[in-house]
N, CA, C and O atoms as a MOPAC input file, in Angstrom:
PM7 MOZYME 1SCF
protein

 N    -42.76800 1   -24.36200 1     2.88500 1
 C    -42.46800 1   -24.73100 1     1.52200 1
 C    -43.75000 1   -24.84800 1     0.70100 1
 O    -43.74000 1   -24.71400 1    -0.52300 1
 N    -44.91300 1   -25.11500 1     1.44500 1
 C    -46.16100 1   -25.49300 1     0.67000 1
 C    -46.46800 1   -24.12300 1     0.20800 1
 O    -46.73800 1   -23.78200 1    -0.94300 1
 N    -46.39300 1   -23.43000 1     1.20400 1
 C    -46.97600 1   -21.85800 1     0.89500 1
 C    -45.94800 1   -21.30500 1    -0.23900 1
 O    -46.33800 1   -20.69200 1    -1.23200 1
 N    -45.22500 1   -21.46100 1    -0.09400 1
 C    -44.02600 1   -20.67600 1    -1.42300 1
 C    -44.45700 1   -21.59800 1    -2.79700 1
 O    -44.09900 1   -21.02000 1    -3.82300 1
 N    -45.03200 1   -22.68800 1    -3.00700 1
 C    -44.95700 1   -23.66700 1    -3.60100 1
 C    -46.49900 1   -23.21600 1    -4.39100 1
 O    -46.84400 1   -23.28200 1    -5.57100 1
 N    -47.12000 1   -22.80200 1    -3.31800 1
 C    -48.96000 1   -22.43600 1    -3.91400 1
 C    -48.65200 1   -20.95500 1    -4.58000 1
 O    -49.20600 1   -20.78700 1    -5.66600 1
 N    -48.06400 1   -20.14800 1    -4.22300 1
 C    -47.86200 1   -18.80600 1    -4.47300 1
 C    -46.99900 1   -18.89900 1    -5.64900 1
 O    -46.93000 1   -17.95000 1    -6.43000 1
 N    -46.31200 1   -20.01600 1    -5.83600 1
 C    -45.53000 1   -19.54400 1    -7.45200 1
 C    -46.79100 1   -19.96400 1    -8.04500 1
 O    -47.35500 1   -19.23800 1    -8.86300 1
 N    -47.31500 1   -21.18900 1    -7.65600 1
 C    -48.71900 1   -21.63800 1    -8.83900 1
 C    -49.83700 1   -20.66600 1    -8.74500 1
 O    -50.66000 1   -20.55600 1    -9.65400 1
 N    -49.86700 1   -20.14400 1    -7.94400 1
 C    -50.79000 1   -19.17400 1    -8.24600 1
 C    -50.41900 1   -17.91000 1    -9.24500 1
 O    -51.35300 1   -17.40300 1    -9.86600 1
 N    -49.16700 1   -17.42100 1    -9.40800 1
 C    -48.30800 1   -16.84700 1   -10.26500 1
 C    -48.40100 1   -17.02500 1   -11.50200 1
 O    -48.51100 1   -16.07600 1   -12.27900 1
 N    -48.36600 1   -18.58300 1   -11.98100 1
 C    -48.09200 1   -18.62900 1   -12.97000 1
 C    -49.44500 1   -18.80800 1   -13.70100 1
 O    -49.60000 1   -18.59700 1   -14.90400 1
 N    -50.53700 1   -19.27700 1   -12.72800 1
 C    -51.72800 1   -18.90400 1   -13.22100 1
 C    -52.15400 1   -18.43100 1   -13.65800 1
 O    -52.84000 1   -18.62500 1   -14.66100 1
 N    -51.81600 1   -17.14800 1   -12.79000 1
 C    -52.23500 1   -15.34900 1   -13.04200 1
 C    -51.64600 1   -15.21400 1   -14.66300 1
 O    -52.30500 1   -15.01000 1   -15.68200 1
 N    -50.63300 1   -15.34300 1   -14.56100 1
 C    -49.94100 1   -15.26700 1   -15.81800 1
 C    -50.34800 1   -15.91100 1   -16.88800 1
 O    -50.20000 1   -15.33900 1   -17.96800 1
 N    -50.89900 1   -17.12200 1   -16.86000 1
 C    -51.59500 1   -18.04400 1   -17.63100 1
 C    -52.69700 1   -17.62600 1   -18.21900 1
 O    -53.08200 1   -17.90100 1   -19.35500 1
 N    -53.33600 1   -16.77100 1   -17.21100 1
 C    -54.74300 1   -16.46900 1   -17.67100 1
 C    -54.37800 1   -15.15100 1   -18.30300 1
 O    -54.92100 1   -14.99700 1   -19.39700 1
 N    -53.78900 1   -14.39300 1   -18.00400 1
 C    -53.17500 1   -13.02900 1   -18.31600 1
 C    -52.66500 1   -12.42500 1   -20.33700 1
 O    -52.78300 1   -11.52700 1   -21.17100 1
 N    -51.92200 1   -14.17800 1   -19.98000 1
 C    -51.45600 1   -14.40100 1   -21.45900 1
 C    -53.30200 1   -14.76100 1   -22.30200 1
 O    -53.96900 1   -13.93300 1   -22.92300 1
 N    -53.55600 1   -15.75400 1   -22.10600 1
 C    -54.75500 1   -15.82300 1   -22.42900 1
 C    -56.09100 1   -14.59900 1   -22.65700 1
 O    -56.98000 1   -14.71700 1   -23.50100 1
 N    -55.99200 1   -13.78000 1   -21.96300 1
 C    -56.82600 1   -12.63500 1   -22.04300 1
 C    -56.15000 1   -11.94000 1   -23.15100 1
 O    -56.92100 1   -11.43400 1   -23.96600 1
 N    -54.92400 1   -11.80000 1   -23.36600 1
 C    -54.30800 1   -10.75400 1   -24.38500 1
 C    -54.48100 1   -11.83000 1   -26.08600 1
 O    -54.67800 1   -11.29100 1   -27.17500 1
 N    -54.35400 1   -13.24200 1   -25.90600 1
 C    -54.23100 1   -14.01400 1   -27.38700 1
 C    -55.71100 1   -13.68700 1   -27.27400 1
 O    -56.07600 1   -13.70200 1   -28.45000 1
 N    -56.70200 1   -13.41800 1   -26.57000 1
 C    -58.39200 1   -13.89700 1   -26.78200 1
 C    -58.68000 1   -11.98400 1   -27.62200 1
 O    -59.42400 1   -11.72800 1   -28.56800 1
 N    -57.84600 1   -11.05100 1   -26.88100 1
 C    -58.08400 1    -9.63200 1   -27.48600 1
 C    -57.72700 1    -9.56300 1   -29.03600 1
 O    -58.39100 1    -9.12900 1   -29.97800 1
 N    -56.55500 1   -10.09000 1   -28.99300 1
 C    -55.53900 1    -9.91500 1   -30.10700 1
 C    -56.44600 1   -10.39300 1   -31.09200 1
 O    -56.73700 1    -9.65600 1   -32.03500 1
 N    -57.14900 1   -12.04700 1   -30.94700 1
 C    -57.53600 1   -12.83000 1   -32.01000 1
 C    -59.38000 1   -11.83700 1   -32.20600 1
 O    -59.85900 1   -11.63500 1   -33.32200 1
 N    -59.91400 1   -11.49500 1   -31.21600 1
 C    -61.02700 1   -10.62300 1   -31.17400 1
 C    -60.85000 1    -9.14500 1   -32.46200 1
 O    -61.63100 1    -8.62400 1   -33.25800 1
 N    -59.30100 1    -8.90000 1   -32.05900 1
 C    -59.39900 1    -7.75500 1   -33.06400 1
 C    -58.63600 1    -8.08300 1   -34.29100 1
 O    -58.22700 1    -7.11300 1   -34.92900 1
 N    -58.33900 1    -9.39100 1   -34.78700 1
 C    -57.77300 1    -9.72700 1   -35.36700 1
 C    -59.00300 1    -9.89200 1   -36.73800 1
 O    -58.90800 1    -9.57200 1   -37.92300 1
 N    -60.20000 1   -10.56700 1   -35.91300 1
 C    -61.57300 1   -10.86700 1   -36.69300 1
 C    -62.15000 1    -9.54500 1   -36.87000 1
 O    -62.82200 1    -9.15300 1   -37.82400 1
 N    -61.88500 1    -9.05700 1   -36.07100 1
 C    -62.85500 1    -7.10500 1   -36.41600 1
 C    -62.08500 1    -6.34800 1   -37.49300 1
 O    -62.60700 1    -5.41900 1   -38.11100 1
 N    -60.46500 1    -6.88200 1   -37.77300 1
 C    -60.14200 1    -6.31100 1   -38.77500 1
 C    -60.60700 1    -6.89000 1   -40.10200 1
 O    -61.11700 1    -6.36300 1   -41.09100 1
 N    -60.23500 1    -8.26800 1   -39.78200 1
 C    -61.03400 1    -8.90300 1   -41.15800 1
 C    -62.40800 1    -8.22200 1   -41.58500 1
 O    -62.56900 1    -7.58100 1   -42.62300 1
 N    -63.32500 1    -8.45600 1   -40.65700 1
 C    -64.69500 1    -7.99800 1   -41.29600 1
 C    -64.53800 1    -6.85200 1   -41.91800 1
 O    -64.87300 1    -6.77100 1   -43.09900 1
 N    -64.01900 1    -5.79100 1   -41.26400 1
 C    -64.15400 1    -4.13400 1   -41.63200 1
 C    -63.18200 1    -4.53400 1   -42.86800 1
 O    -64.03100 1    -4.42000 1   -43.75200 1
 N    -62.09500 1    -4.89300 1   -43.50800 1
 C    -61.48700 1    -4.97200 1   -44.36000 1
 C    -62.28400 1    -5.82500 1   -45.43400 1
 O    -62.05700 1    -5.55800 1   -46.61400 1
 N    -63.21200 1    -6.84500 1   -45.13300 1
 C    -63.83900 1    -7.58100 1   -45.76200 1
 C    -65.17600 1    -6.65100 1   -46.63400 1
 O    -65.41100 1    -6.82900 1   -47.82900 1
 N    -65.87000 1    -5.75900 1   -45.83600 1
 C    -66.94900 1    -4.55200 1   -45.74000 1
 C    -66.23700 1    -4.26000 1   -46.81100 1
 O    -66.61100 1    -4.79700 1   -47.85400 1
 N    -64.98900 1    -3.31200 1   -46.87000 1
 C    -64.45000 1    -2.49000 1   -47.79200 1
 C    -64.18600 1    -3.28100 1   -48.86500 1
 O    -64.89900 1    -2.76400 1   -49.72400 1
 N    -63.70700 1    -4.06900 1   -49.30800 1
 C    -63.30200 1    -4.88600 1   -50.31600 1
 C    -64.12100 1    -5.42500 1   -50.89600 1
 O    -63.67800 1    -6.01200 1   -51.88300 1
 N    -65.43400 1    -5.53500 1   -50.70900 1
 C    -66.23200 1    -6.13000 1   -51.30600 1
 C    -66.70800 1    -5.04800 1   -52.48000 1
 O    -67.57700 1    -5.23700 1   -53.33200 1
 N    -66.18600 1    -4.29000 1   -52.35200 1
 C    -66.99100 1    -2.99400 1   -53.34900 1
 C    -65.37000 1    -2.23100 1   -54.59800 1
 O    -65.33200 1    -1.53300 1   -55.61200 1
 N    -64.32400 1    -2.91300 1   -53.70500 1
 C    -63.59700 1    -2.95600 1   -54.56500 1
 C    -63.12600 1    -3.80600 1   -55.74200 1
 O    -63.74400 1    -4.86800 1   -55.81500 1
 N    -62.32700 1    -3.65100 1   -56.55100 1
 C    -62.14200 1    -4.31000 1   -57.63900 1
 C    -61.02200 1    -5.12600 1   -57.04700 1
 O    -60.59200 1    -4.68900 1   -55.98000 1
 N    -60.38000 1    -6.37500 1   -57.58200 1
 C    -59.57400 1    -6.84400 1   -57.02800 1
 C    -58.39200 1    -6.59900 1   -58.25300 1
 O    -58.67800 1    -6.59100 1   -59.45000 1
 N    -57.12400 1    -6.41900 1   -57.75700 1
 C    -56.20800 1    -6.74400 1   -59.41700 1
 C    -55.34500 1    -7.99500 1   -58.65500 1
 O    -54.93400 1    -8.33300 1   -57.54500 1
 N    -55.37200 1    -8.37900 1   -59.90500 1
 C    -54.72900 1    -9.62200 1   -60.58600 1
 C    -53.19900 1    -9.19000 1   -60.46000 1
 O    -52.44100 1   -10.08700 1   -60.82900 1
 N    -52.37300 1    -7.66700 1   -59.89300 1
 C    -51.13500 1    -7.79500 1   -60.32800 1
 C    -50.78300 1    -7.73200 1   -61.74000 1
 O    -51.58000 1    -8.14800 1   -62.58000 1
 N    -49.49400 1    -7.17700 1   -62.11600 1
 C    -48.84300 1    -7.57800 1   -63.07800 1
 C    -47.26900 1    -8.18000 1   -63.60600 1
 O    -46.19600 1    -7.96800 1   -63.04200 1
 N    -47.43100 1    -8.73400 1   -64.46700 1
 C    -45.82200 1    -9.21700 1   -64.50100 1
 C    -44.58600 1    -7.86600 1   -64.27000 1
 O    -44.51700 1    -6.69300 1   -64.63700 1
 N    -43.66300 1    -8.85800 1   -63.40700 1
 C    -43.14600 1    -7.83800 1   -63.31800 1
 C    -41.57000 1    -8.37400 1   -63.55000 1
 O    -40.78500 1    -8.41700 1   -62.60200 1
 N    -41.28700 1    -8.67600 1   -64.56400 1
 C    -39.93700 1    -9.43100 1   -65.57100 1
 C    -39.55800 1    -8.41600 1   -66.17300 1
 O    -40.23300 1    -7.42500 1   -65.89400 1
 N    -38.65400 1    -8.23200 1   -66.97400 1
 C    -37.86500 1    -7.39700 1   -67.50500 1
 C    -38.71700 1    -7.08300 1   -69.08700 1
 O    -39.08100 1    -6.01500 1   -69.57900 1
 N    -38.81400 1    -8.24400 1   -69.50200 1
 C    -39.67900 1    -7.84700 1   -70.81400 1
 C    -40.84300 1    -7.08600 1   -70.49500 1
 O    -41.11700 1    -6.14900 1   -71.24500 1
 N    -41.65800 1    -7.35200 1   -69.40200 1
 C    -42.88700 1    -6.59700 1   -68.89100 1
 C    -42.91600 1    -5.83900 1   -68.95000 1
 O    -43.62600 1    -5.35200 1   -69.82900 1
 N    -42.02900 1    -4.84500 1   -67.89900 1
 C    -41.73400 1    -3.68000 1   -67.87700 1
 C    -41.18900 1    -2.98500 1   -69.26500 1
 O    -41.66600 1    -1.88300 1   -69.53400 1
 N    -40.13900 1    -3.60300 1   -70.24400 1
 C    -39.83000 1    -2.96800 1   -71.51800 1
 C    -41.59000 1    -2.75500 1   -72.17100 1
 O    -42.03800 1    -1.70200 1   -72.62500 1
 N    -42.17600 1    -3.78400 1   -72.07100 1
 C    -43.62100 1    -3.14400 1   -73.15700 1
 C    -44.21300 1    -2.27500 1   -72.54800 1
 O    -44.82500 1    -1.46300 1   -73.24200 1
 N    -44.26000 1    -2.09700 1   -70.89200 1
 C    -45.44600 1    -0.99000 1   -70.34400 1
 C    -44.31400 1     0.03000 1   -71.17200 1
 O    -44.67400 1     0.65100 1   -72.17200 1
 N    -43.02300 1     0.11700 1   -70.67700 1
 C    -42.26800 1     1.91800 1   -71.34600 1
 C    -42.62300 1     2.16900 1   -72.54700 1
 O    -42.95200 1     3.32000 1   -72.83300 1
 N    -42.63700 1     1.07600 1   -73.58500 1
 C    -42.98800 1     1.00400 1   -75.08400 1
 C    -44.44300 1     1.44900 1   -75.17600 1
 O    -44.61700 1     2.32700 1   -76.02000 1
 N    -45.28900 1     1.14400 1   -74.65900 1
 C    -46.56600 1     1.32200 1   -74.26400 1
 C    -47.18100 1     2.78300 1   -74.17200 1
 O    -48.02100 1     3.46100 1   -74.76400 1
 N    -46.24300 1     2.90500 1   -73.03200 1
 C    -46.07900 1     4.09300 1   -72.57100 1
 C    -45.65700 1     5.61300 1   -73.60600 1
 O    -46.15700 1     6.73700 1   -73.64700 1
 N    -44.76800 1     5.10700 1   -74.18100 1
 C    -44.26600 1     6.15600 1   -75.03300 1
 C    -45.13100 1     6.24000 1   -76.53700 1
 O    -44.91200 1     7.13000 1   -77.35900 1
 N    -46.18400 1     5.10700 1   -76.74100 1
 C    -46.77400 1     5.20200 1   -77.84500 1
 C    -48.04700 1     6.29100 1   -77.54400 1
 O    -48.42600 1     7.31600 1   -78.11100 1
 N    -48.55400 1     5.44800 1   -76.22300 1
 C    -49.89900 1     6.67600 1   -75.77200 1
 C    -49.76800 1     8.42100 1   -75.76500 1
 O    -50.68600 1     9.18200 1   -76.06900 1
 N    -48.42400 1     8.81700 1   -75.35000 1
 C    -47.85500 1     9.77400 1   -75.01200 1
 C    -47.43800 1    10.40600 1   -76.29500 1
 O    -47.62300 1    11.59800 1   -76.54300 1
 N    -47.01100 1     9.77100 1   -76.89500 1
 C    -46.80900 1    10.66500 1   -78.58100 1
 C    -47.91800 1    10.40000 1   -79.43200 1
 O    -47.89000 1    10.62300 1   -80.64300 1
 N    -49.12700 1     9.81700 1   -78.67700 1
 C    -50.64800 1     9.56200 1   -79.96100 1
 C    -51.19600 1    10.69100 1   -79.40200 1
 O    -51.73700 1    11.53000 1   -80.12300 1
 N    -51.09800 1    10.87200 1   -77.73100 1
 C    -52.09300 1    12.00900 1   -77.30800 1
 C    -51.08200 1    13.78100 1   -77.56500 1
 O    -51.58100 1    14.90300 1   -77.65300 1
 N    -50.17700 1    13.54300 1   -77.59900 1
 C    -49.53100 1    14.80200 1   -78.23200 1
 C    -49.82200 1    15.22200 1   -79.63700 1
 O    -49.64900 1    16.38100 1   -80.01400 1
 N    -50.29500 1    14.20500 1   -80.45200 1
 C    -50.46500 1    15.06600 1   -81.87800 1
 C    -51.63300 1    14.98800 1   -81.79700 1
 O    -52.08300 1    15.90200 1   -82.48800 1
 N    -52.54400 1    14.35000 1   -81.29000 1
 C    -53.83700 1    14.99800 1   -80.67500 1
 C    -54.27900 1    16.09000 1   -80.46900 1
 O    -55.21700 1    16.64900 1   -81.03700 1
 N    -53.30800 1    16.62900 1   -79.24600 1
 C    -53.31700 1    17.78900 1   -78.63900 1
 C    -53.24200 1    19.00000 1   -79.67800 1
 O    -54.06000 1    19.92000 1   -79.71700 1
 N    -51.97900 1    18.83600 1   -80.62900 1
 C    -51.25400 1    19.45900 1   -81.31800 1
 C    -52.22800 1    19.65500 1   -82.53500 1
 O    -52.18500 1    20.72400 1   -83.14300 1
 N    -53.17000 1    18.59200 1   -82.94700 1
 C    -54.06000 1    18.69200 1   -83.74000 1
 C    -55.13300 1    19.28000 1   -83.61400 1
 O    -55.75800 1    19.82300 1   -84.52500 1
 N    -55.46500 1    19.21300 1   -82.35800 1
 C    -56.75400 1    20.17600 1   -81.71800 1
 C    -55.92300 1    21.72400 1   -81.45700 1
 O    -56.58800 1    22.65800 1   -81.00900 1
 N    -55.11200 1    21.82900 1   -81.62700 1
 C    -54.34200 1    23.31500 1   -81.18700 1
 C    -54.29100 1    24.01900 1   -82.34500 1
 O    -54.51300 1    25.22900 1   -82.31300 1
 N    -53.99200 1    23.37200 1   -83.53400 1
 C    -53.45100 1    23.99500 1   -85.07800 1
 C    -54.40200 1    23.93800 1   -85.93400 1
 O    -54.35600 1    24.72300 1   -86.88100 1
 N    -55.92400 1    22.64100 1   -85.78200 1
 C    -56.68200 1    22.98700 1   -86.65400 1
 C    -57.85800 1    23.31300 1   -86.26700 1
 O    -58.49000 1    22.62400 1   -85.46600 1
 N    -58.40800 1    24.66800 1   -86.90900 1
 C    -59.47600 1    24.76600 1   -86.18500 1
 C    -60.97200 1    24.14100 1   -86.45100 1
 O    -61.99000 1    24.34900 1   -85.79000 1
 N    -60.83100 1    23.43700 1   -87.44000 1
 C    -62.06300 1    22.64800 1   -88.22500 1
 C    -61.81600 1    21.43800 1   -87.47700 1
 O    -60.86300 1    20.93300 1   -86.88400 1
 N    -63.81700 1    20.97400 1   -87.88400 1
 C    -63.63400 1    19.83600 1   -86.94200 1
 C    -63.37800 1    18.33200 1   -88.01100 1
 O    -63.38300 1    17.17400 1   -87.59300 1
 N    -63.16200 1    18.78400 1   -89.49700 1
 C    -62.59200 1    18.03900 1   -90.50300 1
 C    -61.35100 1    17.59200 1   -90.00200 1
 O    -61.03700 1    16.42600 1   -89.76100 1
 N    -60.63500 1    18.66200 1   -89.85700 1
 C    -59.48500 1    18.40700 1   -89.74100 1
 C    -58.72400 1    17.89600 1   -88.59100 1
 O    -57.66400 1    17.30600 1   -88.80200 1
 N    -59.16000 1    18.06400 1   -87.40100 1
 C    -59.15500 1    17.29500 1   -86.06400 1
 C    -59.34300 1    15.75500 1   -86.39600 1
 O    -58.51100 1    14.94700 1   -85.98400 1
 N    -60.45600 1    15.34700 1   -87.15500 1
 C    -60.74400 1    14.11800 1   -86.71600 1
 C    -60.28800 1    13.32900 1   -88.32700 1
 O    -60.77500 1    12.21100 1   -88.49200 1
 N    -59.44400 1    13.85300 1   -89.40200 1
 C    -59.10200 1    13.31200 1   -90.46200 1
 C    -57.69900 1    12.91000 1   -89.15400 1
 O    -57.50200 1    11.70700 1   -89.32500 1
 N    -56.90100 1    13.31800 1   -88.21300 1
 C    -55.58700 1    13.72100 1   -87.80300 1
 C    -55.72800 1    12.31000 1   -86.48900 1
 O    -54.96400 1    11.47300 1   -86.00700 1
 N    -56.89100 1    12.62700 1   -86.36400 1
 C    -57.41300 1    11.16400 1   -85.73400 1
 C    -57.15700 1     9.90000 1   -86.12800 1
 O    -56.42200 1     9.03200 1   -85.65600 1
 N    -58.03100 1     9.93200 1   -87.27300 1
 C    -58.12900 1     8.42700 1   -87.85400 1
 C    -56.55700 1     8.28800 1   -88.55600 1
 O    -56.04600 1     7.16800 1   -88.54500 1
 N    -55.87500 1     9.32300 1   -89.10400 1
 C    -54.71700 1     8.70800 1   -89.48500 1
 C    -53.67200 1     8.43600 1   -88.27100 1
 O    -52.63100 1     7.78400 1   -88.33900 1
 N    -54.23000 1     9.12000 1   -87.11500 1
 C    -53.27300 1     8.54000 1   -86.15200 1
 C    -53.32900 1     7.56600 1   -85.73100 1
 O    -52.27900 1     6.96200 1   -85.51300 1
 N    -54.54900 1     6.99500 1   -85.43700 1
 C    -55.04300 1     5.48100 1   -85.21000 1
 C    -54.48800 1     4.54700 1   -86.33500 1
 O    -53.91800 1     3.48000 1   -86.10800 1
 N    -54.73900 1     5.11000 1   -87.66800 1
 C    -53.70600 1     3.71500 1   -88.69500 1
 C    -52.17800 1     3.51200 1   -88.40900 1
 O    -51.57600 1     2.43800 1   -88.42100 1
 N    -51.50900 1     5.16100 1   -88.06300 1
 C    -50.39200 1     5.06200 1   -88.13700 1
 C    -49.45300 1     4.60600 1   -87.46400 1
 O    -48.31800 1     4.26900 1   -87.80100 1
 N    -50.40900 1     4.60500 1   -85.64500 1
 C    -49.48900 1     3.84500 1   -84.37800 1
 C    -49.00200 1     2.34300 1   -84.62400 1
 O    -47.93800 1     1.88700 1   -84.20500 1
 N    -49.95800 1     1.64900 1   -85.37400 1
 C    -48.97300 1     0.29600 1   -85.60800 1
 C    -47.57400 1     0.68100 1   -86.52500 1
 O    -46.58000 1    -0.03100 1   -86.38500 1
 N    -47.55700 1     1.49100 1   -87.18400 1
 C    -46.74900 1     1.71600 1   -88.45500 1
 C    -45.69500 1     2.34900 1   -87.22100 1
 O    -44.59900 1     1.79600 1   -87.14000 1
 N    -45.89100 1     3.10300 1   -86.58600 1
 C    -44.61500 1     4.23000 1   -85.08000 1
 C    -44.31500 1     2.91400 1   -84.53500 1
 O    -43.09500 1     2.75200 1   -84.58200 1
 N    -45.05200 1     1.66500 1   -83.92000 1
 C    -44.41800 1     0.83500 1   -83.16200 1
 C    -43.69200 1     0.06400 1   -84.15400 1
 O    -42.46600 1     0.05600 1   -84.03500 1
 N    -44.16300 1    -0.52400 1   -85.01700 1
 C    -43.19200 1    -0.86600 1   -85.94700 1
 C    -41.73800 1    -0.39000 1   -85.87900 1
 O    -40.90100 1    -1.00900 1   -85.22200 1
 N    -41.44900 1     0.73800 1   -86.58100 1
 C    -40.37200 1     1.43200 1   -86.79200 1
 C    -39.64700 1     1.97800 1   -85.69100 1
 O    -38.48000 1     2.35600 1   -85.59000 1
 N    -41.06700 1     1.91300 1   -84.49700 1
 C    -39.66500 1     2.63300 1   -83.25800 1
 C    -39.35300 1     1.70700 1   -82.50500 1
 O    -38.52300 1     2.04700 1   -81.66100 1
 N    -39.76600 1     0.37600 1   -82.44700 1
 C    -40.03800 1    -0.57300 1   -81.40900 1
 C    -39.12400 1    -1.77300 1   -82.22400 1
 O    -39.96500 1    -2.65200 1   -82.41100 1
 N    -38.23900 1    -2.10400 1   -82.62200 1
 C    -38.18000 1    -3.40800 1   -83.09700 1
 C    -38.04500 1    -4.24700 1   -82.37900 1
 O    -36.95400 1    -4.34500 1   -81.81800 1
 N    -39.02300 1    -5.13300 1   -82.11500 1
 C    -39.46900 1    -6.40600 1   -81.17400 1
 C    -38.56400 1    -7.89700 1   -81.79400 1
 O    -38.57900 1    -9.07800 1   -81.44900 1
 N    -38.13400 1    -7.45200 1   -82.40700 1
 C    -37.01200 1    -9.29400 1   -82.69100 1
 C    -36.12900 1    -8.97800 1   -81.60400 1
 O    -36.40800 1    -9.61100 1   -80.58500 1
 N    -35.29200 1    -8.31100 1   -81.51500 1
 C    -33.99900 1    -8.50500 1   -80.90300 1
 C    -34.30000 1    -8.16200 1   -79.09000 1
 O    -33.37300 1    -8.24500 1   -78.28400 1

């Protein structure tokens, strides 16, 4: 009985230490990921995230659709005029006029 009795404890030893060798690897590469992830990140920018609520998302689309129809008559302006008068008169009135497009396309009360 002694001998069956030493041989499970020696078992569970084995096992003891066994488990232990794998939490000591695990936590070993657990810190090697940190660092190497730490290395890289340090050179990155961090973001802050953004809201992400229903109104949020309505201003990025609003947002979205203002940039997208400022850089189209842009485009359209650099395509049709060939002076550089006239490119950059098509400019500056586009820059006055985007508050005046969100205005009228955007109504923000309701």
């Amino acid at each position: 009985m002694s001998k069956e009795r030493q041989r499970r404890r020696a078992e569970r030893e084995a096992a003891r230490e066994r488990a232990a060798a794998e939490s000591a690897r695990r936590d070993a590469r657990a810190a090697r990921r940190r660092t190497r992830v730490a290395r890289v990140t340090r050179f990155v920018p961090r973001r802050s995230g953004r809201p992400g609520g229903l109104l949020a998302r309505k201003r990025r689309e609003q947002n979205a659709i203002v940039a997208v129809a400022f850089l189209l008559v842009q485009v359209l302006a650099w395509m049709y005029f060939p002076s550089w008068t006239g490119r950059i008169a098509v400019l500056v009135l586009s820059a006055f006029l985007v508050p005046v497009f969100i205005t009228l396309a955007f109504d923000r009360r309701s």
